[in-house]
C-alpha positions as YAML, in Angstrom:
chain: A
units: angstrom
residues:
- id: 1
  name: UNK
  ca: [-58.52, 166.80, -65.44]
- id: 2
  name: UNK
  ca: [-57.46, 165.10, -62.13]
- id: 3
  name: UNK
  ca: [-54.08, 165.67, -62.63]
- id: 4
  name: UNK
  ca: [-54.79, 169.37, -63.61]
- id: 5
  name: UNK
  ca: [-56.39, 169.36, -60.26]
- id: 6
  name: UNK
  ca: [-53.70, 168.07, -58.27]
- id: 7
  name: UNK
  ca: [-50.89, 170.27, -59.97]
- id: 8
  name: UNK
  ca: [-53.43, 173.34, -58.76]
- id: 9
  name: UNK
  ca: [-53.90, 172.14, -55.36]
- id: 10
  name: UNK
  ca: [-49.79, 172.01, -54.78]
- id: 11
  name: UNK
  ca: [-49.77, 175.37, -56.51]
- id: 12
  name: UNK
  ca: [-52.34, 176.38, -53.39]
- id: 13
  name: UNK
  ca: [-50.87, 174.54, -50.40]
- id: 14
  name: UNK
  ca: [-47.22, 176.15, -51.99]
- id: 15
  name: UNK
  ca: [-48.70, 179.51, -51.79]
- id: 16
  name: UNK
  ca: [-50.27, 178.66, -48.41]
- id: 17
  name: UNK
  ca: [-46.45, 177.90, -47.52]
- id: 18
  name: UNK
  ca: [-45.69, 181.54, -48.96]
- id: 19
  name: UNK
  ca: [-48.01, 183.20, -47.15]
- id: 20
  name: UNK
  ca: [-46.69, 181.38, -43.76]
- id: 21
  name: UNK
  ca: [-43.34, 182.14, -44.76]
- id: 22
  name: UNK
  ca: [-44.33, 186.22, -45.28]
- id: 23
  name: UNK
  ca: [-46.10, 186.58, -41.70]
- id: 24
  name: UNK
  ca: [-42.42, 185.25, -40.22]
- id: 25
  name: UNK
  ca: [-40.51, 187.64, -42.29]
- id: 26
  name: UNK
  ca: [-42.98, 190.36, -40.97]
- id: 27
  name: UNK
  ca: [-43.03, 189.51, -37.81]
- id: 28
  name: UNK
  ca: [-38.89, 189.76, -37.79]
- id: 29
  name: UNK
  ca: [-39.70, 193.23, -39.30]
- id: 30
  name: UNK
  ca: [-41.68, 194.21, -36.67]
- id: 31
  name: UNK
  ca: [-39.50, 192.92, -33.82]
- id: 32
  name: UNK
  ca: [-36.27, 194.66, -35.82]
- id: 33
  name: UNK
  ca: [-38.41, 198.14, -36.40]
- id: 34
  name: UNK
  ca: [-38.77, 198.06, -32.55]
- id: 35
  name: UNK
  ca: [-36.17, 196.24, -31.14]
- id: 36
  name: UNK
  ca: [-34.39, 199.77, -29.94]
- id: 37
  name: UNK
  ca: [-37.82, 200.95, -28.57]
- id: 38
  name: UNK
  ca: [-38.33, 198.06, -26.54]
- id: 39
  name: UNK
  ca: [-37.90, 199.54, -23.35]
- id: 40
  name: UNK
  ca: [-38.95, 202.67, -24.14]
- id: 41
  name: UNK
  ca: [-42.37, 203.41, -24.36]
- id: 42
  name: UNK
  ca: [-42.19, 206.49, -26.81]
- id: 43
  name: UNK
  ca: [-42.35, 205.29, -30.31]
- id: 44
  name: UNK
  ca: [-40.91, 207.00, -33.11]
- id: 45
  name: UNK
  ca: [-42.40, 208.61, -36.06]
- id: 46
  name: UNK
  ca: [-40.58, 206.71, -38.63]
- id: 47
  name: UNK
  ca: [-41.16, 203.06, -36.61]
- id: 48
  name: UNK
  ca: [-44.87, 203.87, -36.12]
- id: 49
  name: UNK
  ca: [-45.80, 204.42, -39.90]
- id: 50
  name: UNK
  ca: [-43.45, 201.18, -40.12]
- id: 51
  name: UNK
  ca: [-45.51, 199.34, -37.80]
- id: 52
  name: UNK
  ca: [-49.29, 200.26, -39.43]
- id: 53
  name: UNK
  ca: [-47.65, 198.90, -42.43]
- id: 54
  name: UNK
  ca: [-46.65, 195.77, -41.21]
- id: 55
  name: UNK
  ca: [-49.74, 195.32, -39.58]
- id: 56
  name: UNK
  ca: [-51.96, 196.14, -42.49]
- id: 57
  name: UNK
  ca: [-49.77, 193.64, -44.65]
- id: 58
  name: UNK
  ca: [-49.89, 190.97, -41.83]
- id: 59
  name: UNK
  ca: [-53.76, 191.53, -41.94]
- id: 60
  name: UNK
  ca: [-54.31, 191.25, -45.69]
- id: 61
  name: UNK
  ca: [-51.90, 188.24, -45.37]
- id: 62
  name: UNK
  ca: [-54.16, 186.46, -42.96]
- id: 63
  name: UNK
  ca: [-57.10, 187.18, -45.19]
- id: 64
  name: UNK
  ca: [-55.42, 185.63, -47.91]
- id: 65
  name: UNK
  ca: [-54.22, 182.70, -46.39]
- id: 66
  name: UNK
  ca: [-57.77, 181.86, -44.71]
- id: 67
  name: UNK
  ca: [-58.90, 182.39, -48.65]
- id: 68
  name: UNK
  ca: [-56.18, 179.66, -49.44]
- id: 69
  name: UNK
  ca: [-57.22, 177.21, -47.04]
- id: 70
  name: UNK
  ca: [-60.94, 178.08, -48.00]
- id: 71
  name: UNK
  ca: [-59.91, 177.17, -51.40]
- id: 72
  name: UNK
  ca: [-58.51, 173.99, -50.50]
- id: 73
  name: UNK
  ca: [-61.19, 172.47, -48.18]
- id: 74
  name: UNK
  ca: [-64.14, 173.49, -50.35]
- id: 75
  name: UNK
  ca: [-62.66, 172.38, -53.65]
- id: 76
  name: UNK
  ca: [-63.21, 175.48, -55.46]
- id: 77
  name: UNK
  ca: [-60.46, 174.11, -57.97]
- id: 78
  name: UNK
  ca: [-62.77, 170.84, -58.50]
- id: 79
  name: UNK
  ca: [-65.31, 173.26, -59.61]
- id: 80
  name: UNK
  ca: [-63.30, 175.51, -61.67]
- id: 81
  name: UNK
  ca: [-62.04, 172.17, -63.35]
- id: 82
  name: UNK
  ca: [-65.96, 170.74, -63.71]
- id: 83
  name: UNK
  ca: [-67.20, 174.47, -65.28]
- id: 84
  name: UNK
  ca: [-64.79, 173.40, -68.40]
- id: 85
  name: UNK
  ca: [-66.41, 170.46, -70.57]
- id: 86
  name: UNK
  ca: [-63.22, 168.72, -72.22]
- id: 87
  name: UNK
  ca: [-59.66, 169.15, -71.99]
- id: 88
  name: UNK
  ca: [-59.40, 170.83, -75.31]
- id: 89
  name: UNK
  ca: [-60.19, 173.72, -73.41]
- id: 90
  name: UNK
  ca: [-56.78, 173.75, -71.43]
- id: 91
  name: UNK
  ca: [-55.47, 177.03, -72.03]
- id: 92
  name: UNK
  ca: [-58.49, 178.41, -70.89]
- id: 93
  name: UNK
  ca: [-58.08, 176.39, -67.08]
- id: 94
  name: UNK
  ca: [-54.53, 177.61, -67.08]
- id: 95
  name: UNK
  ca: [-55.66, 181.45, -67.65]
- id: 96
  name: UNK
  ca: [-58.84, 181.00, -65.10]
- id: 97
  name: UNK
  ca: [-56.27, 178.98, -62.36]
- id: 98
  name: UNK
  ca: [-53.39, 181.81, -62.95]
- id: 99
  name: UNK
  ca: [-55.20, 184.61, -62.45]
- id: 100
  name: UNK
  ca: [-56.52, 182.90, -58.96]
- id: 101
  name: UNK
  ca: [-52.89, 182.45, -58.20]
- id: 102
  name: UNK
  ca: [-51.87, 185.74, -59.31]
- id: 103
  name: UNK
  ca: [-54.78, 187.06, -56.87]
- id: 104
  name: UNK
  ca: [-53.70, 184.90, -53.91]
- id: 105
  name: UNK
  ca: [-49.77, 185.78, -53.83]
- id: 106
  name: UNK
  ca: [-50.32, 189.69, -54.82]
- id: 107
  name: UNK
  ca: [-53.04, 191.02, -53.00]
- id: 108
  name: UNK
  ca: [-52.13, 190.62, -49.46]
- id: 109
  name: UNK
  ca: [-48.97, 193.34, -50.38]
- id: 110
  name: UNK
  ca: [-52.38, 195.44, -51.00]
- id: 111
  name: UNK
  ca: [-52.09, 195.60, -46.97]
- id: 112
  name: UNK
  ca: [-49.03, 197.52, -47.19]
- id: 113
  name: UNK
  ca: [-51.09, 200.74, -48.51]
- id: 114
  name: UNK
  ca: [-54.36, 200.20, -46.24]
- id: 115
  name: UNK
  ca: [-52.69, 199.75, -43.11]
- id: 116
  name: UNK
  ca: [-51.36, 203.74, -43.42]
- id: 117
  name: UNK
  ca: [-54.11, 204.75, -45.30]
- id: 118
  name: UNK
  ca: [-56.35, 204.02, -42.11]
- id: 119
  name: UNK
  ca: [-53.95, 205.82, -39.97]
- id: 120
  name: UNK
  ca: [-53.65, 208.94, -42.03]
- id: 121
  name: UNK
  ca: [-57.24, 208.80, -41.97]
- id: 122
  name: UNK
  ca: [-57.45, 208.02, -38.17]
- id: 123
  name: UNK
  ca: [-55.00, 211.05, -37.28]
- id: 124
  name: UNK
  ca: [-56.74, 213.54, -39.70]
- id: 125
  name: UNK
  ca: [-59.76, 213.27, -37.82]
- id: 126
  name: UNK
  ca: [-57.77, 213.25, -33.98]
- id: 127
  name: UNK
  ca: [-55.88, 216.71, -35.37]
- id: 128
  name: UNK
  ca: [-59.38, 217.91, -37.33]
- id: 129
  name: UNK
  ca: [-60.96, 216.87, -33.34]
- id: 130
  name: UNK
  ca: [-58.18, 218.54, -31.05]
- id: 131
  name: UNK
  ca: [-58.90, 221.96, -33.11]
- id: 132
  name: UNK
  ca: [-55.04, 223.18, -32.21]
- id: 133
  name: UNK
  ca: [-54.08, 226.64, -33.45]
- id: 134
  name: UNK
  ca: [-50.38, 225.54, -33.87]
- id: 135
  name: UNK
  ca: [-49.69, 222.78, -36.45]
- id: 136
  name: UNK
  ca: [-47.54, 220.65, -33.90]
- id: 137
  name: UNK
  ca: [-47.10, 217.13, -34.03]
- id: 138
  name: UNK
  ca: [-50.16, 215.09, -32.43]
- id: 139
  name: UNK
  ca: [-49.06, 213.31, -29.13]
- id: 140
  name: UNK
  ca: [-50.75, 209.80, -28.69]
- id: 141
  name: UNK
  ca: [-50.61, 207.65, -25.44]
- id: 142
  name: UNK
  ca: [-49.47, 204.25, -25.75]
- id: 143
  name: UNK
  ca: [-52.96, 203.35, -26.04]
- id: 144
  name: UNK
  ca: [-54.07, 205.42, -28.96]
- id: 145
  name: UNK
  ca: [-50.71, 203.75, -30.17]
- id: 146
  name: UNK
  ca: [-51.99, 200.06, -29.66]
- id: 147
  name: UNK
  ca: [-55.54, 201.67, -31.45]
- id: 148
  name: UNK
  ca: [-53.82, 202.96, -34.44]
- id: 149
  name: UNK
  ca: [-52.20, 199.21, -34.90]
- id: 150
  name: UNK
  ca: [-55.53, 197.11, -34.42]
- id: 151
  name: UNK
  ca: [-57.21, 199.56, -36.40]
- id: 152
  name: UNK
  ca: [-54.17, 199.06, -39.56]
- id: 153
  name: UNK
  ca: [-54.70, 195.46, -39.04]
- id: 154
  name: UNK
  ca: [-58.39, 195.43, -39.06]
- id: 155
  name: UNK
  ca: [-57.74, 197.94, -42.59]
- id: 156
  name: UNK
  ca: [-55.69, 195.02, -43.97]
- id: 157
  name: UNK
  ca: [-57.73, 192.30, -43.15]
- id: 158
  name: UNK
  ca: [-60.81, 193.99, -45.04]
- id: 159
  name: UNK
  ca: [-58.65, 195.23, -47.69]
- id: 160
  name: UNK
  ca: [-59.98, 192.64, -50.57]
- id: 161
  name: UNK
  ca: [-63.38, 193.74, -49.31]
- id: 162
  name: UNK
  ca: [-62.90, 197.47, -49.43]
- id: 163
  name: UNK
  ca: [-61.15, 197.14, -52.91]
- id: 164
  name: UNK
  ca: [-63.96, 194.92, -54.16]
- id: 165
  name: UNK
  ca: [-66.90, 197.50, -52.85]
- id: 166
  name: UNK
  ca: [-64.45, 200.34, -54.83]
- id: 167
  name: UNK
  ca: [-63.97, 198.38, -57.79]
- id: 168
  name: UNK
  ca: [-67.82, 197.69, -57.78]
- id: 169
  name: UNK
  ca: [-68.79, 201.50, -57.28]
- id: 170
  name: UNK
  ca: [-66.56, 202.53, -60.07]
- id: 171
  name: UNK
  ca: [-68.12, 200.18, -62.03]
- id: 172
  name: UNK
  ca: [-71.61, 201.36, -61.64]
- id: 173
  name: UNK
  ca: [-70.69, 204.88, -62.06]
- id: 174
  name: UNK
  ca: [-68.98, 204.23, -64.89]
- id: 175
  name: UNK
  ca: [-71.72, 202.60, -66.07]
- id: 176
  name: UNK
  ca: [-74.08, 205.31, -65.50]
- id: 177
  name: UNK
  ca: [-72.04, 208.44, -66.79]
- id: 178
  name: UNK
  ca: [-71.75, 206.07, -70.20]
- id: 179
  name: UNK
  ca: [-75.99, 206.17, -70.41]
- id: 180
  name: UNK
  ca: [-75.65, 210.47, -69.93]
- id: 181
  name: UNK
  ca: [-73.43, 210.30, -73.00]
- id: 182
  name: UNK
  ca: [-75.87, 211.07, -76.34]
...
């Protein structure tokens, strides 16, 4: 089992790497989404929903690579490793450590879909507020800009936390339409 356990924690301090090497490549995205808007302060449509993106997936990515490192100092693989009696039970480690893996290196793209989902959500309530007659676009200062982006990342960081509350709900109704069913 020690040498199961050493194989997993490279497989975590790898996709710790991964994760590192993501919030780079997003931060390049950012800067190259914006590099023409630099000194301008009027964003564009097209780099805004960009930029919620980004910063929900760079949020979900930080979640997930504070998981990682959570992982790593508190030995959760030890006890994954300890809950199986004998090594006859080996495919059954593999499964339980792939689907951790599989759940570490997918979910922060997860962040991709909150970080707009929170702004369409934010705007639909600033146009549903403002109460216009015409069905304009909605003009936002530079600070209800900087809002919408905090509030994307915030959306992304909580992402595994929002899904897991969903999942959980579903669950429970689910549950309790199958006891209405004679």
């Amino acid at each position: 089992m020690n040498d199961f356990r050493k194989q997993y924690v490279r497989w975590l301090v790898g996709i710790g790497f991964f994760h590192m090497a993501l919030l780079l490549a997003a931060g390049v995205a950012v800067y190259g989404a914006n590099r023409a808007q630099l000194a301008s302060i009027n964003v564009p449509t097209g780099a805004l929903w960009t930029n919620v993106s980004l910063f929900g997936f760079v949020g979900s990515l930080l979640f997930f690579s504070r998981k990682v490192y959570v992982y790593l100092i508190t030995d959760k693989i030890g006890r994954v490793l300890q809950s199986f009696d004998t090594i006859e039970a080996d495919s059954r480690v593999r499964a339980a450590m792939a689907g951790y893996f599989w759940y570490l290196v997918w979910r922060p793209f997860v962040g991709l879909v909150v970080g707009p989902l929170v702004t369409f959500i934010v705007l639909g309530g600033l146009n549903t507020i403002a109460k216009s007659e015409t069905s304009g676009t909605l003009a936002l200062s530079v600070a209800g800009i900087c809002v919408i982006y905090v509030l994307s990342f915030v959306g992304g960081y909580t992402s595994s936390d929002l899904l897991d509350y969903l999942s959980k709900t579903g669950g429970k109704l689910l549950i309790s339409t199958r006891h209405d069913v004679p």
